[in-house]
C-alpha positions in Angstrom: 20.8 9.8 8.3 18.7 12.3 7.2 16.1 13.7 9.9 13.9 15.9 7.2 14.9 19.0 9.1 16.4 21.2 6.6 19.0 18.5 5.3 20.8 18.2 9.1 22.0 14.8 9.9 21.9 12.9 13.1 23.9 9.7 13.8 21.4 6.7 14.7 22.3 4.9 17.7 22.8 1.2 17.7 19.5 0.1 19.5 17.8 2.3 17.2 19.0 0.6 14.0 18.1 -2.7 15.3 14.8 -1.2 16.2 13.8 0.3 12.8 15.1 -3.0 11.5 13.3 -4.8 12.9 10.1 -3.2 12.6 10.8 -2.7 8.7 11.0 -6.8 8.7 7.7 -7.2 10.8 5.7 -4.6 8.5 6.7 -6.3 5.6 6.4 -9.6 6.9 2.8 -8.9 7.8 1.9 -6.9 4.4 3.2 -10.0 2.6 0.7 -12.3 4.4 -1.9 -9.5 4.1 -1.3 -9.4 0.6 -1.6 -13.6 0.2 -4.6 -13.1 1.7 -6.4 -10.7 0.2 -5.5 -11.5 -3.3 -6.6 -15.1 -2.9 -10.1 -13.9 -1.4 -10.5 -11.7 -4.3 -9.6 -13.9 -6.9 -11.9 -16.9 -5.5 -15.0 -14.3 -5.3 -14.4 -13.5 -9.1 -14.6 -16.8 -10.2 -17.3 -17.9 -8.3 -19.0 -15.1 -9.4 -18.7 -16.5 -13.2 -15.5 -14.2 -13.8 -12.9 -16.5 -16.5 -9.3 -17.3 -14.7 -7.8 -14.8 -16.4 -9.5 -11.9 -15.1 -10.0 -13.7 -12.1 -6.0 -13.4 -11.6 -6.2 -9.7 -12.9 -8.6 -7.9 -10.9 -7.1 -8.2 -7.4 -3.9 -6.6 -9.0 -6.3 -3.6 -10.6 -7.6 -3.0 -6.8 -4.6 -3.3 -5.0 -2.4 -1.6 -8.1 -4.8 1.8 -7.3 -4.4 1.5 -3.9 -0.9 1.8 -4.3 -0.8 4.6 -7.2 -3.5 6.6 -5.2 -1.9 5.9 -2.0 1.9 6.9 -3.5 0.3 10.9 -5.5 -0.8 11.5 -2.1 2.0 11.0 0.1 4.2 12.8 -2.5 2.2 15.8 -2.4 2.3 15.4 1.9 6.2 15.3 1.7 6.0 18.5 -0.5 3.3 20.5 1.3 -0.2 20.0 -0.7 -2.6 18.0 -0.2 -3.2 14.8 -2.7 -4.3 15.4 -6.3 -8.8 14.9 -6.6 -7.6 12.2 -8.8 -5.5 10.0 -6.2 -8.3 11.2 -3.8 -11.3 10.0 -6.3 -9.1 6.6 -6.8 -8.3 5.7 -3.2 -11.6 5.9 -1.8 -13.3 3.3 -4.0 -10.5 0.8 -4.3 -10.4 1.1 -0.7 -14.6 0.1 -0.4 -13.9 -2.3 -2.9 -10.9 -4.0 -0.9 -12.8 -4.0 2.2 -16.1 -5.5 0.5 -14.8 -8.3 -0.6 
């Protein structure tokens, strides 16, 4: 397994598999049910606030689909050194008010 020191390898023990296993199942888990959540709050504000179904079902994925984009240019430019494009910055900030407004 690769360690990101300048392409060395180190053998992961065991315990430690099990461990990063397990937490990879539990973060997922829990994003999953995060993500049930939030989508159904959003979509039930937009129709009660006179939005048709259809964009109803459509604008949590816009929010959420910027989180992710934003949140993705930005760690690719921390893996590589630089610091997130303005764009990713400019995107992530309001998705993230709008997410937490609602």
């Amino acid at each position: 397994m690769k360690d990101g020191t300048a392409g060395q390898t180190r053998k992961t023990s065991k315990p430690d598999g099990a461990i990063r296993w397990t937490t990879t199942l539990a973060v997922a888990l829990l994003a999953g049910i995060a993500a049930v959540i939030s989508y159904r709050h959003m979509h039930e504000l937009a129709l009660r606030h006179g939005e048709d179904p259809w964009t109803a079902a459509l604008a949590p994925l816009s929010v959420d689909g910027m989180i992710i984009a934003s949140s993705m240019s930005i760690l690719y430019a921390s893996r590589h050194g630089r610091r997130g494009s303005v764009l990713a910055w400019t995107l992530r900030c309001p998705a993230d008010s709008g997410q937490s407004a609602t």
